[in-house]
C-alpha positions in Angstrom: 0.0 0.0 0.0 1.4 3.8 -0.8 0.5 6.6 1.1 -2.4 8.0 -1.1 0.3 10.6 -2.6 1.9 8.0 -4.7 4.7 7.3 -2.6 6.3 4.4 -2.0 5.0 0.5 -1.0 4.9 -0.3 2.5 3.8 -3.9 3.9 0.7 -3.6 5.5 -0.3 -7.4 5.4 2.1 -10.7 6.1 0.0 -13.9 5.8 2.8 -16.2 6.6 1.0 -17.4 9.9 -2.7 -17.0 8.4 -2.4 -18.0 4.8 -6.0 -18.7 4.6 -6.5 -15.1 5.3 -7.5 -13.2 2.1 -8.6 -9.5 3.5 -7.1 -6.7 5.6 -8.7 -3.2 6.7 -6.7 -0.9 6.6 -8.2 2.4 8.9 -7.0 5.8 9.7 -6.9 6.3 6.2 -6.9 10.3 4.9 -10.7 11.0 3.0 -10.3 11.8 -0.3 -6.7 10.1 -1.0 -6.4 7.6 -4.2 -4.5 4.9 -2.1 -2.3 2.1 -4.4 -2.5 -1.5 -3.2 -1.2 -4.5 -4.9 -0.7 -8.3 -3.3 2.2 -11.1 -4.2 1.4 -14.6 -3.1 4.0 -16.9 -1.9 4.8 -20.5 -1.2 7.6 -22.5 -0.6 9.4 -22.1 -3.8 9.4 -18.6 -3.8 7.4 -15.2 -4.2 4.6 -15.1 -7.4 5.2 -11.4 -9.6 2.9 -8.9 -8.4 -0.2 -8.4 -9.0 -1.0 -5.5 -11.1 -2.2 -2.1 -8.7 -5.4 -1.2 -8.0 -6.4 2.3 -6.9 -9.0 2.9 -4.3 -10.2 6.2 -2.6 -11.0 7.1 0.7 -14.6 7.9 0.2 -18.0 6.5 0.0 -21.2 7.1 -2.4 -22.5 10.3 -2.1 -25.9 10.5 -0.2 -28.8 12.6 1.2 -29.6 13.6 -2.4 -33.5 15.6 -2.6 -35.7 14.8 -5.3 -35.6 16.8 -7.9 -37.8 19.7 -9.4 -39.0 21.1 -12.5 -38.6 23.9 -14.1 -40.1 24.7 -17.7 -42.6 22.7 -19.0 -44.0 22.3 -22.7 -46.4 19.7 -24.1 -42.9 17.7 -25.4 -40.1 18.9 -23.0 -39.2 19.4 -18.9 -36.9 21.3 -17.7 -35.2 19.7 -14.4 -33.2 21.3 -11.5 -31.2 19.2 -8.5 -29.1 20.1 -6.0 -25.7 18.5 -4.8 -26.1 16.0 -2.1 -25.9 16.8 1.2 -22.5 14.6 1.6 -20.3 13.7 -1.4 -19.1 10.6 0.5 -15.7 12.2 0.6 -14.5 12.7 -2.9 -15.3 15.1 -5.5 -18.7 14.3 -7.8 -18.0 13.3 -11.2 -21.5 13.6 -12.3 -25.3 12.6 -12.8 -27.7 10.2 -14.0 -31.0 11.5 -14.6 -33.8 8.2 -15.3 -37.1 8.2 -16.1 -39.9 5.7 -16.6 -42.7 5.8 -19.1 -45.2 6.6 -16.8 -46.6 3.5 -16.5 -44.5 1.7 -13.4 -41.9 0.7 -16.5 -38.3 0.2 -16.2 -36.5 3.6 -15.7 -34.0 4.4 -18.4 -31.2 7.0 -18.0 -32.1 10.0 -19.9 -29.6 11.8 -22.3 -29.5 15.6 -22.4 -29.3 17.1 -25.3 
């Protein structure tokens, strides 16, 4: 694991007593950071090559988001406004989905703004 500032690997995990053990939670962890984690296996013969690195922030789904509310309406368009959720989980948003149904308790379909 790196420090979430792309510095260098440290152990954080030695399985040679539980090698049945395949997880680790790592706490204390700085919100927002893009931590680097990769994993080597090993047996008696020797060490496997690494695993390639995954990336995961310190942050959660955004939540507490209000329903949203229309603007201007015409017999073929709505115009809809939202605001940002009340926690972004940590990490900066990166977007929206808007769905729909068709009005009829059908499957809701992400809508493509034009």
């Amino acid at each position: 694991m790196d420090d979430g500032l792309n510095g260098q690997f440290d152990l954080i995990h030695n399985g040679g007593a539980l090698p049945s053990t395949v997880s680790t939670t790592r706490t204390n962890l700085t919100t927002g950071l893009p931590y680097r984690f990769y994993v080597v296996a090993e047996n008696i013969i020797g060490k496997s090559v690494a695993s390639e690195v995954t990336t995961i922030y310190a942050c959660t789904a955004p939540r507490g988001l209000e329903r949203p509310f229309r603007g201007e309406i015409t017999t073929t368009s709505v115009e809809l406004f939202w605001s940002s959720p009340a926690d972004d989980g940590g990490c900066l948003l990166t977007g929206y989905s808007i769905l729909r149904n068709d009005g009829n308790n059908g499957p809701y379909v992400e809508v493509h703004a034009a």
